[in-house]
C-alpha positions in Angstrom: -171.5 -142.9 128.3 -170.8 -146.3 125.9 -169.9 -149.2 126.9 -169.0 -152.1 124.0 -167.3 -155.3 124.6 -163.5 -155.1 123.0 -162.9 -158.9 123.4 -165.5 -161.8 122.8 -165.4 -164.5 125.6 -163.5 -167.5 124.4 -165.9 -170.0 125.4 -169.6 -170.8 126.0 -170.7 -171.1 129.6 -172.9 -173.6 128.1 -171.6 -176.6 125.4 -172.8 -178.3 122.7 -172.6 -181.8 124.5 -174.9 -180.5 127.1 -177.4 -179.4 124.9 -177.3 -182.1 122.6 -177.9 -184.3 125.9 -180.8 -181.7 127.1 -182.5 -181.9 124.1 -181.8 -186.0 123.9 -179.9 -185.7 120.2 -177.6 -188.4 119.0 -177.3 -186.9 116.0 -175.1 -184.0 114.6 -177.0 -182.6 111.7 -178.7 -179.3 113.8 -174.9 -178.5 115.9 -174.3 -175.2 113.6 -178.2 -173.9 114.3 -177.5 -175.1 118.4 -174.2 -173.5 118.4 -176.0 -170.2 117.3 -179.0 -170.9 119.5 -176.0 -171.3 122.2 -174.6 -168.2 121.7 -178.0 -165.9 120.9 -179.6 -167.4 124.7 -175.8 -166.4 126.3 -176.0 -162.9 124.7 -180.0 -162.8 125.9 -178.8 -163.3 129.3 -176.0 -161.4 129.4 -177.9 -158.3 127.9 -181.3 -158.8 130.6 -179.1 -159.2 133.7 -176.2 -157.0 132.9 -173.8 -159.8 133.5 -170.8 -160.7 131.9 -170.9 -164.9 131.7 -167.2 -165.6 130.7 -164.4 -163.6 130.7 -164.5 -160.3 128.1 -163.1 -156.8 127.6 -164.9 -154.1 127.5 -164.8 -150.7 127.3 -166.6 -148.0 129.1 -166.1 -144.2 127.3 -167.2 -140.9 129.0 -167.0 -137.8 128.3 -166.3 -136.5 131.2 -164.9 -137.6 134.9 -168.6 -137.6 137.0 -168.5 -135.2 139.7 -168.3 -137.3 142.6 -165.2 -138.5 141.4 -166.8 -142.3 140.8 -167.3 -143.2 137.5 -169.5 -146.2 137.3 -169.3 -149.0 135.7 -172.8 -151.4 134.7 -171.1 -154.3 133.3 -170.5 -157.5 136.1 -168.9 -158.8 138.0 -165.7 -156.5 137.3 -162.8 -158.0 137.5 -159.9 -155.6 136.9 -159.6 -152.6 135.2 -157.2 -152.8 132.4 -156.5 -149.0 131.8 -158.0 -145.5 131.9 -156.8 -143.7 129.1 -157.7 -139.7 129.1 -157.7 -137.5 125.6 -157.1 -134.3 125.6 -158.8 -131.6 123.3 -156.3 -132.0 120.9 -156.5 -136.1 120.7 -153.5 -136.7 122.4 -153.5 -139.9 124.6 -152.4 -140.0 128.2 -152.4 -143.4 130.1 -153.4 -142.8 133.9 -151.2 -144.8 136.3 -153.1 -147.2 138.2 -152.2 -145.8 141.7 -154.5 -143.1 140.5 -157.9 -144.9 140.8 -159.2 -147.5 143.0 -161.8 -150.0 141.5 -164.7 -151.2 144.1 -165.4 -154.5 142.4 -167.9 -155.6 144.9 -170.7 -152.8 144.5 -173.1 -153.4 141.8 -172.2 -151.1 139.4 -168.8 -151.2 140.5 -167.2 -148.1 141.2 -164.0 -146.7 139.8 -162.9 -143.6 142.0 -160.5 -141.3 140.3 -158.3 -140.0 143.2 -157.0 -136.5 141.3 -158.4 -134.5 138.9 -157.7 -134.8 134.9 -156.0 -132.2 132.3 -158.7 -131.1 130.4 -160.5 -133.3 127.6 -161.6 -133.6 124.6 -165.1 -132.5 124.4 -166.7 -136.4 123.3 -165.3 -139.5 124.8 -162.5 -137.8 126.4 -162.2 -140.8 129.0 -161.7 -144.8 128.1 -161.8 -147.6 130.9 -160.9 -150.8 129.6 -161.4 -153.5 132.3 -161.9 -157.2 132.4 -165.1 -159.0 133.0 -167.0 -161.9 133.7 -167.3 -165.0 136.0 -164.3 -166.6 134.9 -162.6 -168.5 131.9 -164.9 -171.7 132.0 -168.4 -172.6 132.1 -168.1 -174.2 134.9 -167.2 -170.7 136.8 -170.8 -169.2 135.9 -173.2 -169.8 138.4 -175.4 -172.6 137.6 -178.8 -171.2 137.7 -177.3 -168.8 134.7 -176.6 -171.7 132.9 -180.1 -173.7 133.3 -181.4 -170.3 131.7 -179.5 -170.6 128.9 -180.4 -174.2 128.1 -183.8 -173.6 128.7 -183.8 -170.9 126.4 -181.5 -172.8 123.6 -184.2 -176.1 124.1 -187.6 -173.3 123.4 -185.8 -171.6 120.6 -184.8 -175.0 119.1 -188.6 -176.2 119.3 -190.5 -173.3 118.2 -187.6 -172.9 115.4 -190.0 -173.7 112.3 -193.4 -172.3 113.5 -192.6 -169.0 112.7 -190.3 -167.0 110.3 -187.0 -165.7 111.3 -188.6 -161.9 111.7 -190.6 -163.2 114.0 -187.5 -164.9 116.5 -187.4 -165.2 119.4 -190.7 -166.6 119.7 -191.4 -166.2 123.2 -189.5 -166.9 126.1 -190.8 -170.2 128.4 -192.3 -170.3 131.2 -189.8 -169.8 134.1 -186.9 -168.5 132.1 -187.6 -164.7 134.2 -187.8 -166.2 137.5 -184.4 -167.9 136.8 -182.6 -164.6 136.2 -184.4 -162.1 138.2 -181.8 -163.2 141.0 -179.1 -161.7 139.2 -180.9 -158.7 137.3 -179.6 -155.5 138.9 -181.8 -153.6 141.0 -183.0 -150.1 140.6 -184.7 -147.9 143.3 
């Protein structure tokens, strides 16, 4: 199983205005570093809840259809599955229609049930799912503890920014920062 993002989100959940005002700056001399510290602290959070802040593509490959007929999928919130594309051993491409699987959206992973069986595969990656995820288009649609993380994240990483050498970054993480996400980590029995 792989799973890679296909399409970047568009926008920050978090802008440069409010960090600027977080961090009480007036000036514009440190916007590139904060623009990168933006986008590092979205990518942190994204990658220790499993989340998907704004909208992005992504795309799940398998090589195989799971027994149970439920291929999951660990990215979320899912928000529509774009296509399932199937190879067969000689490469060739086939394009399922969508009546064929039903996505269950709401679990965590969400579920994407196949409701009749594939031609036979390729041996690797024989199976792509490309599907849509994320909160929304906006910042405004992430929720707003998400976003607090980020900007406490951006302001520690902007502080601590010259006390030690870039291959020693990140730093730490503040005080807080886990109890903010662990709401939104996904759980594991």
């Amino acid at each position: 199983m792989t799973l890679f993002r296909t399409v970047d989100p568009s926008v920050e959940p978090v802008t440069l205005v409010d960090v600027k005002a977080n961090l009480r700056l007036d000036h514009d001399s440190e916007d590139t570093l904060l623009t990168g510290l933006i986008r590092a602290a979205r990518d942190e959070v994204e990658k220790s809840t499993g989340l998907a802040l704004i909208d992005q593509s992504w795309r799940l490959a398998l090589d195989r259809w799971p027994r149970n007929g439920c291929a999951l999928i660990a990215k979320h919130p899912v928000k529509q599955v774009l296509s399932v594309t199937t190879y067969g051993p000689d490469g060739e491409a086939s394009v399922l229609a969508p009546g064929s699987y039903q996505l269950d959206a709401m679990s965590r992973p969400a579920r994407l049930h196949l409701s009749s069986e594939t031609a036979p595969l390729r041996a690797r990656n024989g199976i792509e799912i490309d599907f849509l995820a994320g909160y929304g288009e906006a910042g405004t649609d992430v929720p707003d503890l998400l976003r607090r993380a980020i900007q406490v994240l951006v302001a520690h990483w902007f502080e601590f920014r010259a006390a030690f050498g870039p291959d020693e970054q990140p730093v730490a993480f503040p005080l807080g920062y886990h109890r903010m996400i662990a709401g939104y980590r996904a759980r594991r029995l």
